[in-house]
N, C-alpha and C positions, 0 to 999 in steps of 0.2 A: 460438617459437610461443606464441598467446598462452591464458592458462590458459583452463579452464569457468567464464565468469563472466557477468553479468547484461551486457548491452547496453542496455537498454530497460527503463524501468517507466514504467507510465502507470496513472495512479489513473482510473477509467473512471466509479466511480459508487460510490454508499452502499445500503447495504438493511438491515434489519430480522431480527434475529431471533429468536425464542425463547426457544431452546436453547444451554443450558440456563438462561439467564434471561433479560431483554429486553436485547439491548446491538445497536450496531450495525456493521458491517464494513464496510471499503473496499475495492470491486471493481479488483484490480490487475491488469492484463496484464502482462506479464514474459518479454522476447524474452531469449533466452539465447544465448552466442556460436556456437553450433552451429546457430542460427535458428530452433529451437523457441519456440515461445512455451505459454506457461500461463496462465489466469487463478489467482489466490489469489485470501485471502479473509484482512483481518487487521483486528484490532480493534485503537483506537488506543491502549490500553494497550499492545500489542506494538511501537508505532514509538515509543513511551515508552522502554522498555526496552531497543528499539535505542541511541533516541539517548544513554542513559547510558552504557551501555556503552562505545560508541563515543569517547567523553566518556572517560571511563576512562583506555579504550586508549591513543591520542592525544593525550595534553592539550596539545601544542603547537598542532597543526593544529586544537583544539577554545577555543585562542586564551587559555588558562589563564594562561597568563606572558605573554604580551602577544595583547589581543583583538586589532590589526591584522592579525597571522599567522590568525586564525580563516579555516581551507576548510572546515569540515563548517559544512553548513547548519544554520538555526536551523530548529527544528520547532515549530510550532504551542503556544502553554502549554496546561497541562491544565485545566482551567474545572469552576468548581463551579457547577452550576445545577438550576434548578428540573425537576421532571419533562416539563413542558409545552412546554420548551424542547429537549431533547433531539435532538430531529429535524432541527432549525435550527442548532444547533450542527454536529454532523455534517456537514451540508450544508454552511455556511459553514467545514469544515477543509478541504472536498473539493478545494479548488486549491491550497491551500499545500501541503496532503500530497500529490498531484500534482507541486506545482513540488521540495518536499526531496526526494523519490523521483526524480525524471529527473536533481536536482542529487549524490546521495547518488552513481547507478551514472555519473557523470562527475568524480568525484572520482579524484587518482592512486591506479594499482593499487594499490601496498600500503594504501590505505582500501577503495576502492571493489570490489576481492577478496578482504578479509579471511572467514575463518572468521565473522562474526558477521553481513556480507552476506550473505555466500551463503547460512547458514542462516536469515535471516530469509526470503528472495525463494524460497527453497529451497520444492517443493513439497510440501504433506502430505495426509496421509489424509484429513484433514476439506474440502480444495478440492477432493479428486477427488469424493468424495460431500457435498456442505454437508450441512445438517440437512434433514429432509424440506420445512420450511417454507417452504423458502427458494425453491419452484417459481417458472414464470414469472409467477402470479397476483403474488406479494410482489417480486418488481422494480418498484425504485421510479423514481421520473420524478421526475427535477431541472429545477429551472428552467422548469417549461410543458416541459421536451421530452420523448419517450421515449428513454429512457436506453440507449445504444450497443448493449448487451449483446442486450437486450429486442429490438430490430431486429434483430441478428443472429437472433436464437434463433427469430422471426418469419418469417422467412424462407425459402421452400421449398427442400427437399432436392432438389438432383437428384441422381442416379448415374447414374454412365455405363458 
């Protein structure tokens, strides 16, 4: 049988936030093999930190003694820029960090269900409540669209 492990991530969108200083977060869905899904919320210092680790862990599959053997994805470098830029940056990681996340939970089990998976995609206290600011007013819109989330959240309740 196969263990509790991620299925699915899907980077959906970027947003803004405050709290506790200005940085921004990647709106991630994360279907889980029991087929719950979650949305998180991770700032790309945290998929920094994965991907070191993982690096670490790994160094064959992370292509260290020979890069032909490299499976773990390459992630996005970390970029030094001006304040004004910020936003664009962000924006322009949202598909790579997208494509490493769907390529990261299709890597073989012993990667793609490690301890250091699972607690990344793992859910925490701060996605079940974000920060107050983070309402549907500050959902941002990519590209000219409204952003997946923002549509769902838009959308009337029925019960039945």
């Amino acid at each position: 049988m196969l263990a509790y492990c991620v299925q699915d991530a899907t980077v959906v969108d970027v947003e803004k936030r405050r709290n506790p200083s200005k940085h921004y977060v990647y709106i991630i869905n994360v279907t889980w093999s029991d087929s719950t899904s979650q949305t998180i919320y991770r700032r790309y210092s945290k998929f920094f930190d994965l991907q070191m680790q993982l690096l670490d862990k790994f160094p064959i599959e992370g292509g260290q003694k020979d890069p032909k053997q490299r499976i773990i994805p390459f992630l996005p470098g970390k970029i030094l820029f001006r304040r004004s830029h910020i936003r664009d940056v962000a924006v322009k990681r949202l598909k790579p960090i997208d494509e490493y996340c769907r390529a990261l939970v299709r890597l073989p089990p012993h990667i793609s269900q490690c301890d250091e998976v699972f607690r990344f995609f793992e859910t925490r206290p701060e996605d079940v409540n974000p920060p107050k600011d983070s309402s549907i007013e500050h959902l941002k819109y990519t590209s000219g669209h409204v952003s997946p989330l923002l549509q769902i959240l838009q959308r009337p309740h029925v019960t039945q």
